[in-house]
N, C-alpha and C positions, 0 to 999 in steps of 0.2 A: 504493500500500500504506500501509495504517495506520501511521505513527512509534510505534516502540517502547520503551521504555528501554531504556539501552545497563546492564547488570549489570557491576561492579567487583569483578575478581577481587584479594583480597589473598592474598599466600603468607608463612606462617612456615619455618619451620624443619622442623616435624612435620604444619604443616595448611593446605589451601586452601581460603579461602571465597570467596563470593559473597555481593553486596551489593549489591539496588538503593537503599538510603538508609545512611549513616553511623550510624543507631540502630539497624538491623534485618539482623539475618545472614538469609540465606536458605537456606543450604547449607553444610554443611561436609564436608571431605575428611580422612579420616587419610593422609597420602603413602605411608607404607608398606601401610597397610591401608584401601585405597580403598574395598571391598564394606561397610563396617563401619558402625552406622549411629551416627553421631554426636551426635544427637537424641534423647531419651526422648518426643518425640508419636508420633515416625517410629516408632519401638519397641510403642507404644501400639496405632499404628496397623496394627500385625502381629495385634492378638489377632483379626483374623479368623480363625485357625489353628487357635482353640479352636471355631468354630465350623465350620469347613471345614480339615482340615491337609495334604487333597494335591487343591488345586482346579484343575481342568486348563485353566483361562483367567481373566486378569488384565490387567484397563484401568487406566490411571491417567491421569488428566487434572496436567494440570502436573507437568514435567520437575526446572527446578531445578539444583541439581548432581547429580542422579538417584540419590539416595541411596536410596529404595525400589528403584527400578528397578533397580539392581545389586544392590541385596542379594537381592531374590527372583529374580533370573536366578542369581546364584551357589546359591543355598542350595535353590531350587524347581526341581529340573532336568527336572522333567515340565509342567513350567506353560509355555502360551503365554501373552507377555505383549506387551501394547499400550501405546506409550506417546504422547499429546499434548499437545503444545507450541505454543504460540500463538504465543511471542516468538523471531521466528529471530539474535535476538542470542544466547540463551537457547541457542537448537540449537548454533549455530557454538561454542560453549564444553563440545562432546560431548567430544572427545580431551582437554581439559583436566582433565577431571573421571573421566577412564579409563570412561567409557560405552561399553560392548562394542560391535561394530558387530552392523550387523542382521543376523539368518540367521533358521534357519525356523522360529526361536518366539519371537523377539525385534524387534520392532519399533517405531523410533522417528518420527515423524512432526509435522512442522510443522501445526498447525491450532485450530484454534477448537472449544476441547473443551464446548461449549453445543450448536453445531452437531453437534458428533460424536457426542454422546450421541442427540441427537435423530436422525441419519440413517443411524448403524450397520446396518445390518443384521444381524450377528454377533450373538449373546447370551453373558455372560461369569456365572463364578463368583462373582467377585470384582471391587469398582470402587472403587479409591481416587480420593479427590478431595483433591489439596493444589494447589488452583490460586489463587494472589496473585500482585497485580503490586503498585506503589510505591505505590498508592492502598488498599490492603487485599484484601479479598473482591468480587473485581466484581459486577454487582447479575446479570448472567449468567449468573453459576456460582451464586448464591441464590436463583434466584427460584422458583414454582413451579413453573412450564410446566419447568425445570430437572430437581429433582426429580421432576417426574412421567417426565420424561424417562428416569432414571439408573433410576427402576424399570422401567421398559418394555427398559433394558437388559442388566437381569439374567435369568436365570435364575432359574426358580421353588426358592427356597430360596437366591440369592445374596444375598450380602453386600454389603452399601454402605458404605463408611468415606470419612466427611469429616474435614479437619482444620479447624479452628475457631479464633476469638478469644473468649476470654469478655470481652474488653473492649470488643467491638463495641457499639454502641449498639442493632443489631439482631439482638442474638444469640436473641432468645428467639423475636422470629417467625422468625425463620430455623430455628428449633428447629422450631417450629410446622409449617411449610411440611414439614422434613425426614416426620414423624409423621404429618401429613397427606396426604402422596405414598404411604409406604408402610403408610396403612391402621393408622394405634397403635404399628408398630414402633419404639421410639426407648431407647438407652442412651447417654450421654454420661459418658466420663470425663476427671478433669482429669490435664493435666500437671503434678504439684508444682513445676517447676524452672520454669514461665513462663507465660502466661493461654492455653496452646494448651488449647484442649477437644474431646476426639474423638470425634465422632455416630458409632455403629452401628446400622443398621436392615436385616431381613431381607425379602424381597421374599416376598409370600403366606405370611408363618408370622410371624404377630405375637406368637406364646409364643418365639419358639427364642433371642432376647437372656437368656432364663429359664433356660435348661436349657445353658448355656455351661459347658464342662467342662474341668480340666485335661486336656494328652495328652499319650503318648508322640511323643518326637523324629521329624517326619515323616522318611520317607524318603530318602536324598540329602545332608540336613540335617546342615551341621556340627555336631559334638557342643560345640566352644567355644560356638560362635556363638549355639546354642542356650540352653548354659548364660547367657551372655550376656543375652538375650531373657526369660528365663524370670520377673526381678523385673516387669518391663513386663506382659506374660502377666495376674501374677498380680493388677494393677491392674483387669484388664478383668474380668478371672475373679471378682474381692470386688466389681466394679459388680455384674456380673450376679446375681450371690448377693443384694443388698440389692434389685435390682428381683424378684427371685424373692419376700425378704419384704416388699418392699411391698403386691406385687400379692396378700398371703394376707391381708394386715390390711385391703387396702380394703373398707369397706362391703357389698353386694348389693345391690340395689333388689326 
């Protein structure tokens, strides 16, 4: 088996992180309020809601302290969700991080989510991708044959959400590739608080990043939790609006 990094959990008083390098958090825990996402990309990374707010299946590739993956088990209680993990050092730190155990719409799984995209059989609503290891964005989870991949795993009309570095050196063909896979669909928004940048792209409907709309509180959905969510939300909600008017000012041929 492939040697993995071994991830560094540290514990405060109020919060656990994880750490594959001494500059770079990966994950963080509230102790008291473990579901709670402690990230503004992770946050970011919700505004699939305004385009889908009760999507009945959800992949996520990289685990982490599984701060997605708990939050949309807690708060999407009609949503089957899938989650892989590549690094089983990564796995074994499930109970650490209060990671629900598997039942019959939650599951976690060791494996190489390049390959999973590519031999799923299953089709999802929704596919997050926040898959890093100690070296960045592997060239795996970037490449085309990747993305062409994560399209062929959605759903006609699903959602693709990546998280991103804008300090990559190859942030913009990676941009490229993403817009490329799914046919023009591409909205990137930044995180003000660190260089994370989050690609959205919809699978067969290259307008619908255009027509992204506030909504009412899905279903199930704590009313905090939500309030909570809602400045993030409205990040994704003012991209979508300024690609709305760019796309009226472009030219015609």
């Amino acid at each position: 088996m492939k040697p993995y990094p071994k991830p560094v959990v540290y514990e405060s008083l109020t919060s656990k992180s994880l750490f594959f390098s001494a500059q770079d958090v990966q994950s963080r825990m509230h102790i008291l309020r473990p579901d709670e996402l402690q990230f503004e990309y992770t946050k970011i990374m919700m505004g699939f809601l305004l385009h889908n707010p009760k999507p009945l299946s959800i992949a996520m590739i990289g685990l982490g302290g599984g701060s997605l993956a708990k939050f949309c088990y807690r708060h999407l209680p009609r949503t089957d969700i899938v989650v892989v993990e590549i690094n089983p050092h990564v796995l074994a730190l499930r109970d650490a991080f209060a990671i629900p155990p598997d039942d019959h719409r939650f599951s976690v799984q060791l494996g190489d989510g390049a390959e999973f995209v590519k031999e799923e059989h299953q089709r999802f609503d929704v596919l997050l991708a926040d898959g890093f290891d100690i070296g960045g964005l592997p060239e795996a989870l970037c490449s085309l044959q990747y993305y062409d991949d994560c399209y062929r795993l959605l759903n006609p009309g699903g959602m693709f959400v990546a998280n991103l570095h804008g300090c990559n050196l190859l942030f913009d063909v990676v941009l490229d590739r993403i817009q490329t896979s799914f046919q023009g669909s591409l909205l990137t928004v930044k995180d003000p608080d660190a260089s994370n940048r989050i690609a959205f792209a919809v699978k067969a409907d290259s307008h619908a990043l255009q027509s992204m709309a506030s909504v009412r509180r899905p279903d199930g959905f704590d009313e905090l939790a939500w309030r909570a969510l809602l400045p993030s939300l409205a990040r994704v909600f003012l991209a979508s609006r300024e690609l709305t008017r760019n796309a009226r000012t472009e030219p015609t041929v």
